[in-house]
VOPAGU-2260 file (C-alpha; in pm, 1 decimal, decimal comma):
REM VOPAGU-2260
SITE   aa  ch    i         X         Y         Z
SITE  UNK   A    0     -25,5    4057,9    -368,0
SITE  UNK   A    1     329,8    4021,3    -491,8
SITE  UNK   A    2     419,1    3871,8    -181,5
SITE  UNK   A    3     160,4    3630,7     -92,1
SITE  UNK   A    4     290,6    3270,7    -171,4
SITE  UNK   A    5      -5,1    3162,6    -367,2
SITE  UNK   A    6      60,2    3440,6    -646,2
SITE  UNK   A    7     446,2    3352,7    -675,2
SITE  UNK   A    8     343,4    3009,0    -690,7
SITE  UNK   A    9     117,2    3080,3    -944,0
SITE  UNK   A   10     339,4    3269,2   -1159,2
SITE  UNK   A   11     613,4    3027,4   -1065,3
SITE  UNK   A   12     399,3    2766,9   -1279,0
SITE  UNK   A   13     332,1    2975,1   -1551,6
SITE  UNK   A   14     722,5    3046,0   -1587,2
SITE  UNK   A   15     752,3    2690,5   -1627,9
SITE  UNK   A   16     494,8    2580,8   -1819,4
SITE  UNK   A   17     659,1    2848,2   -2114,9
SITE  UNK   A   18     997,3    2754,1   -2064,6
SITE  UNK   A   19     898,8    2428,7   -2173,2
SITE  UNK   A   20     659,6    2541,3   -2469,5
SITE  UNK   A   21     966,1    2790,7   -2547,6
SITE  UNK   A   22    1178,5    2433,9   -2528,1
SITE  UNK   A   23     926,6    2255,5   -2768,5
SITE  UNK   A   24     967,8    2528,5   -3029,8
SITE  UNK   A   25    1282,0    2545,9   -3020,3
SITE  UNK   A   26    1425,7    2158,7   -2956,3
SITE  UNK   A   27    1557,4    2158,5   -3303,2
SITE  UNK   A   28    1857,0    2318,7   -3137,6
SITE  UNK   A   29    1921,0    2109,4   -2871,1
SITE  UNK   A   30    1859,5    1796,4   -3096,0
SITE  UNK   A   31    2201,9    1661,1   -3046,9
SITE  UNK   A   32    2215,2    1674,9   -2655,3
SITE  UNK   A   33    1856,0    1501,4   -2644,7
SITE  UNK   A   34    2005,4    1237,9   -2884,9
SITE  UNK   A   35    2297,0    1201,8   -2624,5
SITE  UNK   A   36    2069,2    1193,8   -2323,3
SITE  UNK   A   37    1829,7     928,7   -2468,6
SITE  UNK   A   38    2138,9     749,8   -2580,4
SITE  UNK   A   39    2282,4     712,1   -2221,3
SITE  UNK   A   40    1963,3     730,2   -2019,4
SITE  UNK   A   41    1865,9     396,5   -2069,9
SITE  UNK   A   42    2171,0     213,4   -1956,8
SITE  UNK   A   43    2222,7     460,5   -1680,3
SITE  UNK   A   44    1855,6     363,3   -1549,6
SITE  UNK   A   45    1982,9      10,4   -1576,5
SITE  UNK   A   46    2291,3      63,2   -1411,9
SITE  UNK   A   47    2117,0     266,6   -1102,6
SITE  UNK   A   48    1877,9      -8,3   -1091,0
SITE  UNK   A   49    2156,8    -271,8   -1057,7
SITE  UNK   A   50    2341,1     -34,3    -832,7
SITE  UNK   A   51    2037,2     -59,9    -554,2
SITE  UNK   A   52    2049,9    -433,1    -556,6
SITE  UNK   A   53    2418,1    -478,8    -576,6
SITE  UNK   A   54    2443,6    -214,2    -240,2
SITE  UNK   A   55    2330,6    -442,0      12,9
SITE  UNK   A   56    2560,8    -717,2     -74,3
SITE  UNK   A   57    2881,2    -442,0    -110,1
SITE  UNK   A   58    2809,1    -321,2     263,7
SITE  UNK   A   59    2761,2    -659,1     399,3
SITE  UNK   A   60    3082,8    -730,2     178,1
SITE  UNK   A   61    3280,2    -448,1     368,6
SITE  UNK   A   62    3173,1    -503,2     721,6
SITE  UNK   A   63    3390,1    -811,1     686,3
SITE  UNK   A   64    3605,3    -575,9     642,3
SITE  UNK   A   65    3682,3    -613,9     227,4
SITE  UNK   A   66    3817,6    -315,4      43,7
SITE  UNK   A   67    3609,0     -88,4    -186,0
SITE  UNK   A   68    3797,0    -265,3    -498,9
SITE  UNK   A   69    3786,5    -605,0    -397,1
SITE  UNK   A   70    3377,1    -610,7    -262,5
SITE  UNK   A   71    3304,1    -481,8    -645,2
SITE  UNK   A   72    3494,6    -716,3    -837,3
SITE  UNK   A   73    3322,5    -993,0    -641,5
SITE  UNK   A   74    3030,2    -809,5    -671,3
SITE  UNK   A   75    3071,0    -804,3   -1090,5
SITE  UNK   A   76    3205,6   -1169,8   -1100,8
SITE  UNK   A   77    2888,0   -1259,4    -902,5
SITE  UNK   A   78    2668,4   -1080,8   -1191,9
SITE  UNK   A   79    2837,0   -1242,8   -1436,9
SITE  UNK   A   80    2832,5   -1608,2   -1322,3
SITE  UNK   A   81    2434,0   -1511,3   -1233,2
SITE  UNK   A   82    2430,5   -1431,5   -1619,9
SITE  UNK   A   83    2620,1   -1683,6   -1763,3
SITE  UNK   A   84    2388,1   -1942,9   -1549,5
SITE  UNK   A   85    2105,8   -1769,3   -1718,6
SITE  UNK   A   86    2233,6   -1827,8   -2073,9
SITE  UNK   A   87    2335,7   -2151,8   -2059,3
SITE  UNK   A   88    2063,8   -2320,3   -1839,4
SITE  UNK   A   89    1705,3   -2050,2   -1840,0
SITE  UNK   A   90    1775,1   -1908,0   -2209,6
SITE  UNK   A   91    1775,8   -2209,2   -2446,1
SITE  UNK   A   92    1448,8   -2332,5   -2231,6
SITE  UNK   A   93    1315,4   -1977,1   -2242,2
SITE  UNK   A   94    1414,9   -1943,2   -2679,0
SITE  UNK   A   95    1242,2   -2268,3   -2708,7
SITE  UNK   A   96     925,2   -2131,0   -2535,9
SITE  UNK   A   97     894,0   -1841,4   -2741,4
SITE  UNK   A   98     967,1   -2000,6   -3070,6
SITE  UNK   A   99     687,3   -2235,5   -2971,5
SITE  UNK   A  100     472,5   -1952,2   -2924,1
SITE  UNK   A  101     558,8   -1732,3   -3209,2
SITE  UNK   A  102     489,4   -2070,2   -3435,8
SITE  UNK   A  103     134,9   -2132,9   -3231,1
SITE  UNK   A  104      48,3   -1777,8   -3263,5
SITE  UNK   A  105    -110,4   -1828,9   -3603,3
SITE  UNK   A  106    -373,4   -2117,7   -3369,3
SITE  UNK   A  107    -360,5   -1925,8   -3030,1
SITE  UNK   A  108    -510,0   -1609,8   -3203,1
SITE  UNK   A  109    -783,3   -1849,5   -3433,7
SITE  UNK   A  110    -911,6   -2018,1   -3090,2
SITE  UNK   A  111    -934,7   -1747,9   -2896,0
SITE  UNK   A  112   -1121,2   -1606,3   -3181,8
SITE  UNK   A  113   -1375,6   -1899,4   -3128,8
SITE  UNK   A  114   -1375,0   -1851,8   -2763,2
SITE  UNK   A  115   -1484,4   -1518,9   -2879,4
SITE  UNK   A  116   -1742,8   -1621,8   -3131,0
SITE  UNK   A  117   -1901,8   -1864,1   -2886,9
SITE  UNK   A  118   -1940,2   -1617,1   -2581,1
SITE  UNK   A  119   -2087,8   -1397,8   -2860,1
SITE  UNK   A  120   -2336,1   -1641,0   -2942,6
SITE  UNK   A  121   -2450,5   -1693,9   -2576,5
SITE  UNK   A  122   -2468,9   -1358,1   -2515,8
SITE  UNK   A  123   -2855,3   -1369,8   -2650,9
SITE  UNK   A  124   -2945,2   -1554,9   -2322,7
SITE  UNK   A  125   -2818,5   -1289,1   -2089,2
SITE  UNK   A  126   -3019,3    -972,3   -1966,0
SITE  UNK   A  127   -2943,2    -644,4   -2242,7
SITE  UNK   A  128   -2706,6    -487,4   -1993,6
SITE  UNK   A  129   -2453,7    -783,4   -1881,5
SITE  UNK   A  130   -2447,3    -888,7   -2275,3
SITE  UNK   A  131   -2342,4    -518,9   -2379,8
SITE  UNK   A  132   -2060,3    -532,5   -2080,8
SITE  UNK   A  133   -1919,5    -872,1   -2205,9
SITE  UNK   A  134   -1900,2    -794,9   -2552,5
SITE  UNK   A  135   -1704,3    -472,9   -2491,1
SITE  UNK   A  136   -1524,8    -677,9   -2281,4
SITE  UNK   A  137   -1404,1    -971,3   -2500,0
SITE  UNK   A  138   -1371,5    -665,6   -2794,6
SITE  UNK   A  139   -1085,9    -546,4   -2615,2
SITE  UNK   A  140    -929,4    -828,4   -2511,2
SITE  UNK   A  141    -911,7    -937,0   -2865,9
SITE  UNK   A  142    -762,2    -569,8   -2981,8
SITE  UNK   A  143    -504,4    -652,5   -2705,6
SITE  UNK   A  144    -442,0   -1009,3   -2803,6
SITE  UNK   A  145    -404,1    -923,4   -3161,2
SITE  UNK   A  146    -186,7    -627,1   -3086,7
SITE  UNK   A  147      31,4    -844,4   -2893,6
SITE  UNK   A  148      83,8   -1091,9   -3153,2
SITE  UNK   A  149     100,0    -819,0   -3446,9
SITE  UNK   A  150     361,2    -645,4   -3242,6
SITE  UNK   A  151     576,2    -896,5   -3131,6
SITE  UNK   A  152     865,9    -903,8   -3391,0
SITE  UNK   A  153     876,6    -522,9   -3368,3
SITE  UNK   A  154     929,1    -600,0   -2972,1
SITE  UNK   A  155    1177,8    -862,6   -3018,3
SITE  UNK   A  156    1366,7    -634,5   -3298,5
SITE  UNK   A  157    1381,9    -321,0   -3014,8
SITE  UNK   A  158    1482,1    -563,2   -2753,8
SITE  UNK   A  159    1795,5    -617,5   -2989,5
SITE  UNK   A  160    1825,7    -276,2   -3078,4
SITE  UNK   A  161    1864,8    -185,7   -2709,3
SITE  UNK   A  162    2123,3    -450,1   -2649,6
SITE  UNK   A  163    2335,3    -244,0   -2821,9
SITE  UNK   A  164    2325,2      16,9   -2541,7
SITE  UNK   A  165    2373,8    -201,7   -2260,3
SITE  UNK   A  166    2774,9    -160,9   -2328,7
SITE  UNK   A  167    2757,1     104,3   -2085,5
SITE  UNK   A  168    2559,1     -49,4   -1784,1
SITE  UNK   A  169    2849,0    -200,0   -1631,2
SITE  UNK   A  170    3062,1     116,4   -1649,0
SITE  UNK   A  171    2795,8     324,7   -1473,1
SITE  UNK   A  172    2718,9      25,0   -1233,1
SITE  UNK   A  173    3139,3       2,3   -1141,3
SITE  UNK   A  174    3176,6     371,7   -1083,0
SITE  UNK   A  175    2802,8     405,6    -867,1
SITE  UNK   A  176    2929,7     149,3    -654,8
SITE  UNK   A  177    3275,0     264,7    -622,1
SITE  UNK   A  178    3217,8     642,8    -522,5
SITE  UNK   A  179    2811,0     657,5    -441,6
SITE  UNK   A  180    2927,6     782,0    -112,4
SITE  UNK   A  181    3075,4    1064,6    -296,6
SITE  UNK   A  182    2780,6    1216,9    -442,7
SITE  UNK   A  183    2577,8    1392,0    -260,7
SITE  UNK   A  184    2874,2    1578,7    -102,1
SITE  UNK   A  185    2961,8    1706,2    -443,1
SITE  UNK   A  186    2592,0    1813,2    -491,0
SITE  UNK   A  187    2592,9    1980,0    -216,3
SITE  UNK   A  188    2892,7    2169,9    -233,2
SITE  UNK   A  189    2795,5    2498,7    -381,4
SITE  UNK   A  190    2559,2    2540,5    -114,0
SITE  UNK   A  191    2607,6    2731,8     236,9
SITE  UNK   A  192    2428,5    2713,4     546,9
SITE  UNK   A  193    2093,1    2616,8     536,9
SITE  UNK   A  194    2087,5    2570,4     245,1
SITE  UNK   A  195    2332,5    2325,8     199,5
SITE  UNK   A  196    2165,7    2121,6     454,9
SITE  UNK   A  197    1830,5    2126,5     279,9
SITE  UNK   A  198    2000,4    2017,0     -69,5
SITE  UNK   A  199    2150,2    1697,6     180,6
SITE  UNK   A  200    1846,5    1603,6     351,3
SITE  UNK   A  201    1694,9    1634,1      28,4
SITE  UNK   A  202    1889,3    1382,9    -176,3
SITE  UNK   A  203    1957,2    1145,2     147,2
SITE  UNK   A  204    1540,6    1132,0     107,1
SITE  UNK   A  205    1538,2    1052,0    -250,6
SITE  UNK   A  206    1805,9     779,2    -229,1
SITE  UNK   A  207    1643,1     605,6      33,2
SITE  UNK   A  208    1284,8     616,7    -148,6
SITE  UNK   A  209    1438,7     474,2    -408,5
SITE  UNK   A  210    1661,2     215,7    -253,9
SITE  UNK   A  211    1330,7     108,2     -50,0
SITE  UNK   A  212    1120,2      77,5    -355,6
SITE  UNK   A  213    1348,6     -95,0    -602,7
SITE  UNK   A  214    1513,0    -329,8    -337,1
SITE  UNK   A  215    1173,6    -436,2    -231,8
SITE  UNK   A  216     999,5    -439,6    -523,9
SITE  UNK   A  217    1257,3    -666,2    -678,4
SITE  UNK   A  218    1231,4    -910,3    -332,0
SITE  UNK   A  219     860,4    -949,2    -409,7
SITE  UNK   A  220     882,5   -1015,4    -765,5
SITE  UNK   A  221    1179,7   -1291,4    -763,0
SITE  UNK   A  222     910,9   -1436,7    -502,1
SITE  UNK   A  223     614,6   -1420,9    -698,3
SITE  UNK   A  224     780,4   -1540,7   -1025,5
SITE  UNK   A  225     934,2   -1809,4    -809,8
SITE  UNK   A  226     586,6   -1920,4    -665,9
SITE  UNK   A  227     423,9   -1908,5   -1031,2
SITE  UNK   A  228     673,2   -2102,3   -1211,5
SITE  UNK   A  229     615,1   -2383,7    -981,0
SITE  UNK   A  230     237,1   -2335,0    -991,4
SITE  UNK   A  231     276,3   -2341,7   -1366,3
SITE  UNK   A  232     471,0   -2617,8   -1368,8
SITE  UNK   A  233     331,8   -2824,1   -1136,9
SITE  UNK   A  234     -54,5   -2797,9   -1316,4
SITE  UNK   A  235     136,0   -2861,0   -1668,2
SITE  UNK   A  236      45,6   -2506,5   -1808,8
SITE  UNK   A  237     201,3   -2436,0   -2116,8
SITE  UNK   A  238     505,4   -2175,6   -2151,4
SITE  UNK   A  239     517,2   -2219,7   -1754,5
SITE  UNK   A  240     871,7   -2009,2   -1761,7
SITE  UNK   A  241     809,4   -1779,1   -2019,4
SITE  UNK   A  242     489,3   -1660,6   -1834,5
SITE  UNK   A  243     625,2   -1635,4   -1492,9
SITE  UNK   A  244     936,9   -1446,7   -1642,7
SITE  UNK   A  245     660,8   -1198,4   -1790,0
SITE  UNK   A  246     519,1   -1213,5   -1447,0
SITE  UNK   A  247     850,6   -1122,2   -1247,0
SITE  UNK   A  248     875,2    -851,2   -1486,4
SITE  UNK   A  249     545,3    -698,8   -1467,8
SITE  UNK   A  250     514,8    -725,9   -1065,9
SITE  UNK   A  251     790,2    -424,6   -1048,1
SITE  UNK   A  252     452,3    -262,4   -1107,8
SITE  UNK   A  253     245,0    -209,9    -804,9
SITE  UNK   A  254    -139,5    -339,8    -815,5
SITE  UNK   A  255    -178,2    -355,4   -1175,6
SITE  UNK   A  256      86,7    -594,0   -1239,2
SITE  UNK   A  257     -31,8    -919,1   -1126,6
SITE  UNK   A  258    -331,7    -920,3   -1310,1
SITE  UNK   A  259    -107,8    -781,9   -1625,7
SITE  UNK   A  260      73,3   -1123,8   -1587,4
SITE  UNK   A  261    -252,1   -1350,6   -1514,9
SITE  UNK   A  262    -399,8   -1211,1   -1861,1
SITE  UNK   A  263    -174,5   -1376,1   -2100,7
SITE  UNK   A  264    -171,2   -1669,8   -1889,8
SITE  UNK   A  265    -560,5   -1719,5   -1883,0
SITE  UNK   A  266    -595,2   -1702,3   -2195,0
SITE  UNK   A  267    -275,7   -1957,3   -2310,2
SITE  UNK   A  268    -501,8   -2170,5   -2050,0
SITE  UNK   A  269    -824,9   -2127,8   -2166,1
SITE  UNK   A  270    -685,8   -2270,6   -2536,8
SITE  UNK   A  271    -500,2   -2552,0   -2345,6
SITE  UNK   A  272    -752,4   -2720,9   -2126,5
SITE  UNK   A  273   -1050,7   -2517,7   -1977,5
SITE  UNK   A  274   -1002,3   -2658,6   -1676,6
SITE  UNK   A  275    -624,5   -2508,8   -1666,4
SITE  UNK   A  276    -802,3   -2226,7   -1655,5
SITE  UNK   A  277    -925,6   -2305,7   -1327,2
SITE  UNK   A  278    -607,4   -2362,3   -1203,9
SITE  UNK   A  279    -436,9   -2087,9   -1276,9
SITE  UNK   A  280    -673,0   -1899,3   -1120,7
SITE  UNK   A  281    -637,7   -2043,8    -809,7
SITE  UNK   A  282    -276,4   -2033,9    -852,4
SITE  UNK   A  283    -247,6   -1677,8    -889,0
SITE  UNK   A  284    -543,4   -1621,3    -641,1
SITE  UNK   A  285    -336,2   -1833,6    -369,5
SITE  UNK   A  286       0,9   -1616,8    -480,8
SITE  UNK   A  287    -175,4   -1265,9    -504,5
SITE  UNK   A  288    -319,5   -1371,2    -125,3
SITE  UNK   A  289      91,0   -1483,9      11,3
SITE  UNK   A  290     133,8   -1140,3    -154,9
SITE  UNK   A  291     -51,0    -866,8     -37,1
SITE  UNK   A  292     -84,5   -1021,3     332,3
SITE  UNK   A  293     265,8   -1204,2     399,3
SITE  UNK   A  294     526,6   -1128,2     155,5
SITE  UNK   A  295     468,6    -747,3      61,7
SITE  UNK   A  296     420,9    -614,6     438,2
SITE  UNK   A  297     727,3    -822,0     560,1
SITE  UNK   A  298     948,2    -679,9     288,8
SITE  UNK   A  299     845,8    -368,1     187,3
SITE  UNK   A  300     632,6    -255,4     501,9
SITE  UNK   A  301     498,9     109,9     404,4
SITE  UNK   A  302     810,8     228,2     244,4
SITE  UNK   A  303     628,7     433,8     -56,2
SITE  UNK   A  304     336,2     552,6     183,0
SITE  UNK   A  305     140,8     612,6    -128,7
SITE  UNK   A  306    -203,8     583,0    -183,0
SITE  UNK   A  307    -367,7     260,9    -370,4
SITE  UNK   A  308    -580,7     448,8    -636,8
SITE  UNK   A  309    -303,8     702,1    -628,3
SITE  UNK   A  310     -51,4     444,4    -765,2
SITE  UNK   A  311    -321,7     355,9    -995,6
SITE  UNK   A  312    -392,2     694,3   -1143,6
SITE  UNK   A  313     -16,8     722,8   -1147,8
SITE  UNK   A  314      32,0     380,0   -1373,4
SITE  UNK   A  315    -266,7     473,1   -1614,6
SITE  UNK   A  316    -133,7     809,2   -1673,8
SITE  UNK   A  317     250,6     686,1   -1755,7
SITE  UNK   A  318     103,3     417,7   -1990,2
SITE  UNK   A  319    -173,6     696,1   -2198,7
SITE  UNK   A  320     153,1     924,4   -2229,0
SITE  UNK   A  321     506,8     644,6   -2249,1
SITE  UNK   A  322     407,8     287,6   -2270,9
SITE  UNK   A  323     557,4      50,4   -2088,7
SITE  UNK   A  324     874,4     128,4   -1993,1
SITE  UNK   A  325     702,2     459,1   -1846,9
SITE  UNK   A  326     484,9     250,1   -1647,5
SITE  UNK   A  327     759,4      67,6   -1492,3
SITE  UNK   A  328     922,0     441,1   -1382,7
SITE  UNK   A  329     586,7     599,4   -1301,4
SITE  UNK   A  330     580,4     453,0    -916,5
SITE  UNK   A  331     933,8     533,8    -860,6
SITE  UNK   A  332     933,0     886,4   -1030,4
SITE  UNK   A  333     596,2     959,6    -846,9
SITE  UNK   A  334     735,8     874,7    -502,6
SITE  UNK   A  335    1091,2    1099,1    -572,1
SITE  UNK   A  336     865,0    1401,9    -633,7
SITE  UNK   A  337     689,7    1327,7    -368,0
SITE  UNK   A  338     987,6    1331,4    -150,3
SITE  UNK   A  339    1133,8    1658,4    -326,7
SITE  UNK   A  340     748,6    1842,2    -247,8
SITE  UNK   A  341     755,7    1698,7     125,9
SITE  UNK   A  342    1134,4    1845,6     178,6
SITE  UNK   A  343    1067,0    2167,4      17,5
SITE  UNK   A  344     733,9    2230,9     201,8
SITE  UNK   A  345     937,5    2111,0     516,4
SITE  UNK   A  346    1224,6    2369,5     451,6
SITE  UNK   A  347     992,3    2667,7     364,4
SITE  UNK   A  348     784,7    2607,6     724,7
SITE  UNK   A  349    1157,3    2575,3     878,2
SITE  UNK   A  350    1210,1    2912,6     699,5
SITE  UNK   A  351     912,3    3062,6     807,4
SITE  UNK   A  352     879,9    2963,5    1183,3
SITE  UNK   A  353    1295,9    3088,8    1217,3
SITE  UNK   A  354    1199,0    3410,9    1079,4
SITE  UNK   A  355     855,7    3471,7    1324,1
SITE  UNK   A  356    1072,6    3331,7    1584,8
SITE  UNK   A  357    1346,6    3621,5    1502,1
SITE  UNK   A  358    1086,1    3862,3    1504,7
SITE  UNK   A  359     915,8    3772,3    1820,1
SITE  UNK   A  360    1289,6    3771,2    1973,9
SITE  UNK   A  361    1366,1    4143,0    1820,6
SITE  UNK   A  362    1373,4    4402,0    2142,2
SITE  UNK   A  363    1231,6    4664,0    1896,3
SITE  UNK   A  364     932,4    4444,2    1791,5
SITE  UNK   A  365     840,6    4519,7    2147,9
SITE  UNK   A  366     923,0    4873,1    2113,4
SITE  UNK   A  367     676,2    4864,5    1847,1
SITE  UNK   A  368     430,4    4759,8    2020,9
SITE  UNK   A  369     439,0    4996,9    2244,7
């Protein structure tokens, strides 16, 4: 039994599974380092993420044959003038919107409470089952609503908190960009023979899943957000850039992000003008459609090769256990383990078909046999 693979798996998960309750007990010890990891992870997440959509533009930079130094300093001075374009022409349009909204709040949250009231009322003239299902339904999208608004100066005052962090993005974006080539070497270096090549293969996998995923996500999003903002603005919806911000944001998450994004928006909408309702619904039914058939398979193809309700199971999980930001990681994170189980299943049948092959090969194995 000891050396069938489904016992030393087995026990392989137990191991690890009291390491980390051993871990849990004991993380009073390691409080500093998990104080200095949470400190940096952030911005290095950040700077990673920046690093995937800065590399295309480096190596088109240095096929024209511009040095290592000179492709990143045009790469930061591009990020910078992006920024300060940002501050000076989308931010005071963007501070404006919100400080609309915060002060409408107070109104937003009493008519939508009427909304509420009113489909309540009707709900007499429907058939017992289809009433119950619409009053859950409008039950929890007033716990959300009210949640948002309730927790919206705690957001704003951990957006600012955060800033604080962000010091070190640029350092880890600089030094990604200027010796990324360098790193999987020096992974790899403590490693011999096969092995070595496994622990390549391995991380050449991850960095492409990775560079697929967050250099197409991003494509699709600045598309969509594009496409909304001018749907927005062209029906005269309210908070038209604040809401397709919130949409480029929340379409880094596969599936569930659009309609994320179309729920504030229906309901700023439905307090507006009914009929805006309408058409924003069509808007994002028309953008959702250029999505999924046009823009998604021309940029990311099947790069993730992951499973609809997989990515959905995925999403609902990361939310239950980290909020938000966990949701935006889930996909990603999800995919990299995928790509770690895939090369290590892959290296173990290598393993395993080498060593029957060595066998079969062996003069005495037929000596045996005889």
């Amino acid at each position: 039994m000891l050396n069938k693979a489904w016992f030393r798996t087995g026990i392989a998960i137990l191991l690890t599974f009291l390491i980390i309750k051993v871990f849990i007990e004991i993380n009073h010890i390691f409080y500093p380092i998990i104080i200095i990891v949470q400190s940096i992870l952030l911005p290095l997440l950040l700077g990673g993420f920046l690093f995937y959509i800065c590399l295309p533009f480096q190596k088109m930079l240095e096929k024209r044959k511009i040095p290592r130094w000179g492709s990143i300093s045009i790469i930061v001075v591009a990020l910078i003038l992006v920024i300060s374009i940002f501050i000076s022409i989308v931010a005071p349009v963007l501070t404006d919107q919100i400080n609309n909204l915060i002060k409408n709040s107070p109104y937003i949250q009493r008519e939508f409470q009427h909304a509420v009231d009113y489909a309540l009322q009707q709900r007499d003239r429907l058939p017992e089952n289809i009433s119950q299902k619409i009053n859950d339904s409008i039950s929890s999208i007033s716990g959300i609503m009210t949640n948002m608004l309730s927790n919206m100066f705690s957001y704003i005052s951990s957006i600012v908190s955060t800033l604080f962090l962000l010091i070190l993005v640029p350092f880890f974006l600089i030094y990604m960009l200027k010796d990324h080539e360098k790193f999987i070497p020096f992974i790899a270096k403590p490693f011999k023979g096969r092995t070595k090549w496994f622990v390549v293969n391995l991380f050449k996998d991850i960095n492409h899943t990775l560079q697929s995923y967050i250099q197409g996500q991003v494509t699709v999003s600045l598309i969509l957000g594009v496409l909304l903002y001018l749907g927005y603005t062209l029906v005269g919806l309210d908070y038209a850039l604040l809401l397709a911000l919130l949409a480029l944001i929340t379409n880094m998450i596969p599936f569930l992000g659009p309609w994320l994004a179309f729920l504030p928006a229906a309901i700023i909408a439905l307090i507006q003008d009914p009929m805006m309702l309408v058409w924003v619904s069509i808007i994002t039914l028309i953008c959702q459609q250029l999505e999924g058939n046009v823009i998604t398979p021309n940029v990311m193809g099947k790069s993730l090769n992951v499973h609809p309700l997989t990515i959905i199971t995925v999403i609902l999980a990361a939310g239950n256990l980290g909020g938000f930001v966990a949701i935006l990681v889930a996909v990603p994170t999800y995919a990299v383990i995928k790509t770690i189980v895939r090369n290590v299943y892959t290296h173990r049948q290598s393993i395993s078909s080498t060593a029957s092959r060595t066998v079969a090969d062996d003069p005495r194995t037929d000596n045996n046999l005889k």
